[in-house]
N, C-alpha and C positions, 0 to 999 in steps of 0.2 A: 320732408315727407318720406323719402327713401331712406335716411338713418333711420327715420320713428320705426319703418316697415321690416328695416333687416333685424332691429330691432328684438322687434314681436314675434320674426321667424327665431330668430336665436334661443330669446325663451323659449318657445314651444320646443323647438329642439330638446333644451336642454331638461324639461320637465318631460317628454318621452322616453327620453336614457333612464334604464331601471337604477336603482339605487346601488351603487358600489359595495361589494361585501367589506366587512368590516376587516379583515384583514389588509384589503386594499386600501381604506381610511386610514388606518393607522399608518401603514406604508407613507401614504402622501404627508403625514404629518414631519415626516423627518426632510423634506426636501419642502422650504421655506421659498413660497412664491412660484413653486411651481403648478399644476392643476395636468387633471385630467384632459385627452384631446379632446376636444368639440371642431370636428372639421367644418362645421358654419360662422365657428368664428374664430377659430385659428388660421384654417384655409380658405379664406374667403374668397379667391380668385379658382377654386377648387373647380376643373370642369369637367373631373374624372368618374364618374357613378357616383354623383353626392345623393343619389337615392338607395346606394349600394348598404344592406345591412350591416354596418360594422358597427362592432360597439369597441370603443377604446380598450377594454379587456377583456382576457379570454380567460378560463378555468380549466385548468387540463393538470395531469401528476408530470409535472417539468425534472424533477430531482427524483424518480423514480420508487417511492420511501411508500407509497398506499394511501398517500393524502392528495386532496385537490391544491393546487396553488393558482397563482396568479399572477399573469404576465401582460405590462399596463404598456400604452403610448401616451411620454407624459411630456407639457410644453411647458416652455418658461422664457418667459419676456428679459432679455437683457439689454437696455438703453432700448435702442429702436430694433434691434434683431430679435427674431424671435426663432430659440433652437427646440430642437426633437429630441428625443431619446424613448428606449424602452428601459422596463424595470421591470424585475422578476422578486416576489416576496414568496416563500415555501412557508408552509404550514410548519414543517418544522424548525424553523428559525422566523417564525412571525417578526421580528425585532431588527434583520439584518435585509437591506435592500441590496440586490444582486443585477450591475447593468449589464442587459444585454448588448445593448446602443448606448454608450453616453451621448449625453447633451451636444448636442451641434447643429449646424446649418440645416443637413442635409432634409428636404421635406419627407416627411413618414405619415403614411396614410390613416394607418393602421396597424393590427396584428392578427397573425391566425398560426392555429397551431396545425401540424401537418405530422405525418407520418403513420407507422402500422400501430403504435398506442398513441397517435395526438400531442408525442410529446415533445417535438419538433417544432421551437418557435422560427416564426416566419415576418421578420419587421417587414410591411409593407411599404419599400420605398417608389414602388409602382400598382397602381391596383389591375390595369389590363392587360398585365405582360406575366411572362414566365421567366422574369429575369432577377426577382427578389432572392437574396443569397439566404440560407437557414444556420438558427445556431443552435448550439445543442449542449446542455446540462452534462459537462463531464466530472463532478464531482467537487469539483473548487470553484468551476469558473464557468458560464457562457460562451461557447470558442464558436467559432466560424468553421460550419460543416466538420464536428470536432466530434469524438466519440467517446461515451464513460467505459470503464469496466461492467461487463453482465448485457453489454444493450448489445442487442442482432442489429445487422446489418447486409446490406446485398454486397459479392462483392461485381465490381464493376469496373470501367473504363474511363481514363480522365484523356483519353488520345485514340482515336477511330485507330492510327496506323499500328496500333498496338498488336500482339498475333491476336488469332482467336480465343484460346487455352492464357490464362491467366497464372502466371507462376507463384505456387506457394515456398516463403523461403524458412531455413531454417533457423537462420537469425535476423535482425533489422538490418541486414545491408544486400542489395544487391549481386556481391561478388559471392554471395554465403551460398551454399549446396540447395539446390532445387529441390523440394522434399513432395510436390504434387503440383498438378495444373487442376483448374477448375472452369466451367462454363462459364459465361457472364449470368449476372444475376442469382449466384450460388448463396444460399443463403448462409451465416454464422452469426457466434457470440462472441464478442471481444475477452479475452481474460486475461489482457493486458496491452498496455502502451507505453512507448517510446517517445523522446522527441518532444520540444517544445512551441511548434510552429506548423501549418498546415504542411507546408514543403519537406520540412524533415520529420513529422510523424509518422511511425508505422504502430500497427496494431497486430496482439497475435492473436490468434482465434482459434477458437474450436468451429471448425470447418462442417455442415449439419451435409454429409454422406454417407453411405451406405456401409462404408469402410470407416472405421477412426481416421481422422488429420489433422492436424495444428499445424500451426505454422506462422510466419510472418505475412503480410503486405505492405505495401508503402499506402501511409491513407489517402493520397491523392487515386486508389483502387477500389474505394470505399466509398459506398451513400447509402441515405437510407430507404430503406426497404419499398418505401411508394415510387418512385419515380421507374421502379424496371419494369421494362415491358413484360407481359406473358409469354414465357419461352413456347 
Protein backbone atom coordinates (compact mmCIF):
# COMPACT_ATOMS: atom_id res chain seq x y z
CA UNK A 1 0.00 0.00 0.00
CA UNK A 2 2.75 2.55 0.73
CA UNK A 3 4.86 1.76 -2.62
CA UNK A 4 1.32 1.83 -4.53
CA UNK A 5 0.86 5.40 -2.66
CA UNK A 6 4.46 7.00 -3.31
CA UNK A 7 3.62 5.63 -6.23
CA UNK A 8 0.79 7.91 -7.33
CA UNK A 9 2.68 10.97 -5.54
CA UNK A 10 5.56 10.44 -7.90
CA UNK A 11 3.39 10.61 -10.87
CA UNK A 12 1.57 13.55 -9.96
CA UNK A 13 4.67 15.14 -9.39
CA UNK A 14 6.02 14.41 -12.35
CA UNK A 15 2.81 15.34 -14.61
CA UNK A 16 2.89 19.02 -12.57
CA UNK A 17 6.60 19.78 -13.96
CA UNK A 18 5.87 21.89 -17.02
CA UNK A 19 7.33 20.22 -20.17
CA UNK A 20 11.20 20.70 -20.63
CA UNK A 21 12.13 23.26 -23.64
CA UNK A 22 13.16 21.50 -26.45
CA UNK A 23 16.66 22.42 -26.29
CA UNK A 24 16.87 20.80 -22.92
CA UNK A 25 15.26 17.46 -24.74
CA UNK A 26 17.66 17.40 -27.07
CA UNK A 27 20.55 18.06 -24.51
CA UNK A 28 19.19 14.91 -22.43
CA UNK A 29 19.41 12.91 -25.41
CA UNK A 30 23.24 12.73 -25.49
CA UNK A 31 23.59 11.52 -22.03
CA UNK A 32 22.14 7.87 -22.19
CA UNK A 33 20.22 6.86 -19.04
CA UNK A 34 20.46 9.78 -17.49
CA UNK A 35 16.98 11.94 -16.72
CA UNK A 36 15.84 15.07 -15.31
CA UNK A 37 15.82 15.44 -11.28
CA UNK A 38 12.55 14.56 -9.61
CA UNK A 39 13.39 15.12 -5.88
CA UNK A 40 10.19 12.60 -5.10
CA UNK A 41 11.88 10.15 -6.48
CA UNK A 42 15.45 10.75 -6.60
CA UNK A 43 15.53 12.24 -3.01
CA UNK A 44 13.13 10.23 -1.41
CA UNK A 45 14.52 10.67 2.18
CA UNK A 46 14.39 14.50 1.07
CA UNK A 47 13.33 16.40 4.40
CA UNK A 48 14.42 19.83 3.15
CA UNK A 49 11.45 22.03 1.50
CA UNK A 50 10.20 19.24 -0.73
CA UNK A 51 7.24 21.71 -1.08
CA UNK A 52 9.91 24.33 -2.10
CA UNK A 53 9.26 25.64 -5.87
CA UNK A 54 12.12 24.23 -7.75
CA UNK A 55 12.04 22.97 -10.89
CA UNK A 56 15.18 21.03 -12.10
CA UNK A 57 15.85 23.89 -14.80
CA UNK A 58 16.24 27.27 -15.00
CA UNK A 59 16.40 29.72 -18.27
CA UNK A 60 18.54 32.57 -17.85
CA UNK A 61 21.59 34.13 -20.80
CA UNK A 62 24.45 32.00 -18.88
CA UNK A 63 27.30 32.63 -21.95
CA UNK A 64 26.17 36.13 -22.18
CA UNK A 65 25.69 36.16 -26.44
CA UNK A 66 21.42 37.79 -26.13
CA UNK A 67 19.93 34.23 -26.02
CA UNK A 68 18.04 32.26 -23.25
CA UNK A 69 19.88 29.02 -22.35
CA UNK A 70 19.50 26.36 -19.88
CA UNK A 71 21.11 25.10 -16.99
CA UNK A 72 19.57 21.34 -15.88
CA UNK A 73 20.08 19.18 -12.48
CA UNK A 74 20.49 15.92 -14.03
CA UNK A 75 20.52 12.08 -12.09
CA UNK A 76 21.79 8.80 -13.30
CA UNK A 77 21.61 5.59 -11.63
CA UNK A 78 25.00 3.67 -11.68
CA UNK A 79 24.80 -0.10 -10.12
CA UNK A 80 22.98 0.90 -6.72
CA UNK A 81 24.60 4.65 -6.56
CA UNK A 82 22.76 7.16 -7.65
CA UNK A 83 25.08 10.55 -8.87
CA UNK A 84 24.14 14.38 -9.41
CA UNK A 85 25.41 16.65 -11.66
CA UNK A 86 24.38 20.09 -13.44
CA UNK A 87 24.46 20.70 -17.30
CA UNK A 88 24.46 23.86 -19.12
CA UNK A 89 23.28 23.69 -23.14
CA UNK A 90 23.55 27.74 -24.89
CA UNK A 91 21.35 28.52 -27.56
CA UNK A 92 24.33 29.05 -29.42
CA UNK A 93 25.78 25.78 -29.48
CA UNK A 94 22.45 23.75 -28.95
CA UNK A 95 24.52 20.54 -29.89
CA UNK A 96 27.50 20.83 -27.11
CA UNK A 97 26.60 19.99 -23.29
CA UNK A 98 28.74 22.25 -20.97
CA UNK A 99 29.08 20.56 -17.12
CA UNK A 100 28.72 22.65 -14.47
CA UNK A 101 28.80 19.78 -11.80
CA UNK A 102 29.89 16.42 -13.21
CA UNK A 103 28.20 13.48 -12.24
CA UNK A 104 29.01 12.38 -8.63
CA UNK A 105 27.80 11.37 -5.23
CA UNK A 106 27.45 14.49 -3.97
CA UNK A 107 23.30 15.28 -3.35
CA UNK A 108 22.06 18.49 -5.53
CA UNK A 109 18.80 19.88 -4.77
CA UNK A 110 18.59 21.83 -7.37
CA UNK A 111 19.48 25.03 -9.39
CA UNK A 112 18.95 28.77 -9.39
CA UNK A 113 20.50 31.42 -11.15
CA UNK A 114 21.71 34.38 -9.11
CA UNK A 115 23.33 37.71 -9.69
CA UNK A 116 22.80 41.45 -11.21
CA UNK A 117 21.68 39.65 -14.89
CA UNK A 118 20.74 36.09 -13.50
CA UNK A 119 23.52 34.88 -14.88
CA UNK A 120 25.24 33.17 -12.08
CA UNK A 121 24.52 29.61 -11.71
CA UNK A 122 24.05 28.30 -8.30
CA UNK A 123 24.00 24.23 -7.92
CA UNK A 124 21.94 23.77 -4.88
CA UNK A 125 24.01 21.44 -2.78
CA UNK A 126 21.91 22.87 0.30
CA UNK A 127 18.44 24.37 -0.14
CA UNK A 128 18.34 26.32 3.57
CA UNK A 129 21.87 27.64 3.85
CA UNK A 130 23.89 30.31 2.26
CA UNK A 131 26.71 28.07 1.91
CA UNK A 132 26.14 26.73 -1.94
CA UNK A 133 29.31 27.95 -3.96
CA UNK A 134 28.44 29.83 -7.62
CA UNK A 135 29.84 29.24 -11.13
CA UNK A 136 30.07 31.26 -13.70
CA UNK A 137 30.22 31.10 -17.78
CA UNK A 138 33.79 32.50 -18.48
CA UNK A 139 34.01 31.76 -22.06
CA UNK A 140 35.37 28.06 -22.44
CA UNK A 141 34.25 26.67 -19.24
CA UNK A 142 31.90 26.72 -15.98
CA UNK A 143 34.78 27.72 -13.27
CA UNK A 144 34.06 28.05 -9.62
CA UNK A 145 33.26 31.75 -8.69
CA UNK A 146 35.26 32.49 -12.09
CA UNK A 147 34.91 35.47 -14.18
CA UNK A 148 34.57 36.07 -18.29
CA UNK A 149 35.86 39.11 -20.24
CA UNK A 150 33.16 42.13 -20.39
CA UNK A 151 31.17 40.80 -16.95
CA UNK A 152 31.18 43.61 -13.95
CA UNK A 153 31.78 42.63 -10.88
CA UNK A 154 32.08 44.14 -7.02
CA UNK A 155 35.29 44.37 -6.02
CA UNK A 156 35.56 42.86 -2.45
CA UNK A 157 37.20 41.01 0.36
CA UNK A 158 38.09 37.18 0.64
CA UNK A 159 39.93 38.05 4.42
CA UNK A 160 37.94 40.72 7.16
CA UNK A 161 42.04 41.37 8.22
CA UNK A 162 42.42 42.71 5.00
CA UNK A 163 43.01 47.13 5.24
CA UNK A 164 40.03 49.05 4.44
CA UNK A 165 41.20 50.56 0.86
CA UNK A 166 41.59 47.57 -1.60
CA UNK A 167 44.89 47.93 -3.76
CA UNK A 168 44.71 48.21 -7.52
CA UNK A 169 47.88 46.75 -9.08
CA UNK A 170 49.54 47.28 -12.10
CA UNK A 171 50.38 44.00 -13.23
CA UNK A 172 49.01 40.27 -11.90
CA UNK A 173 51.40 40.06 -9.04
CA UNK A 174 51.48 41.55 -5.87
CA UNK A 175 55.15 42.84 -5.63
CA UNK A 176 53.91 45.16 -8.97
CA UNK A 177 53.48 49.28 -8.27
CA UNK A 178 50.10 50.18 -6.64
CA UNK A 179 48.33 52.23 -9.26
CA UNK A 180 44.89 53.06 -6.95
CA UNK A 181 43.04 51.87 -3.80
CA UNK A 182 39.18 51.39 -4.02
CA UNK A 183 36.31 51.03 -1.35
CA UNK A 184 34.87 47.55 -0.85
CA UNK A 185 32.06 46.89 -3.20
CA UNK A 186 33.54 49.37 -6.08
CA UNK A 187 32.00 48.41 -8.94
CA UNK A 188 33.98 47.22 -12.57
CA UNK A 189 34.42 45.28 -15.83
CA UNK A 190 36.88 42.71 -16.36
CA UNK A 191 38.84 43.28 -19.76
CA UNK A 192 41.01 40.70 -18.90
CA UNK A 193 42.32 37.51 -17.08
CA UNK A 194 45.26 35.74 -15.82
CA UNK A 195 45.84 32.58 -14.24
CA UNK A 196 44.29 29.13 -14.38
CA UNK A 197 42.92 28.44 -10.89
CA UNK A 198 40.78 30.32 -8.46
CA UNK A 199 44.17 30.91 -6.13
CA UNK A 200 46.28 32.12 -8.92
CA UNK A 201 43.64 34.27 -11.06
CA UNK A 202 43.69 37.85 -11.31
CA UNK A 203 41.63 40.02 -13.31
CA UNK A 204 42.11 43.42 -14.85
CA UNK A 205 39.41 45.84 -14.90
CA UNK A 206 38.19 48.94 -15.94
CA UNK A 207 37.56 50.29 -12.50
CA UNK A 208 33.70 52.28 -12.94
CA UNK A 209 35.22 55.88 -10.93
CA UNK A 210 34.90 59.27 -11.33
CA UNK A 211 38.54 59.36 -12.55
CA UNK A 212 39.88 56.67 -15.30
CA UNK A 213 41.59 53.20 -13.47
CA UNK A 214 42.69 49.96 -14.51
CA UNK A 215 44.44 47.80 -12.99
CA UNK A 216 44.95 44.24 -11.69
CA UNK A 217 43.24 42.19 -8.65
CA UNK A 218 43.82 38.86 -7.31
CA UNK A 219 40.16 37.29 -8.04
CA UNK A 220 40.01 35.74 -4.62
CA UNK A 221 38.98 40.28 -4.39
CA UNK A 222 36.32 39.66 -6.56
CA UNK A 223 32.39 38.56 -6.44
CA UNK A 224 29.55 39.25 -7.90
CA UNK A 225 27.86 42.14 -7.90
CA UNK A 226 24.61 40.79 -5.37
CA UNK A 227 26.07 39.72 -2.42
CA UNK A 228 27.62 43.47 -1.27
CA UNK A 229 25.94 45.27 0.97
CA UNK A 230 24.63 48.86 0.52
CA UNK A 231 27.50 51.12 1.11
Amino acid sequence: MRTALFLILSANCAFAQPKPPALLVGALRQLPGAHLLNRVVDLPDDSENKDAPLLPWIVADFDHDGRPDIVAAVVKRVGTRTQFGVIAVHAQTPTKLNWVVPLGDQLIYGVKAEGRSSSVVLPLFCIACDANAWFNWTGQSYELEGFGIGQRLSIDYSEPALPVALEIYALPKQTSRIVGRVKPCTAAKVLAVRGTTTETRWCFLDVFLSRPLRGWIPATSAVVEYPCPVQ
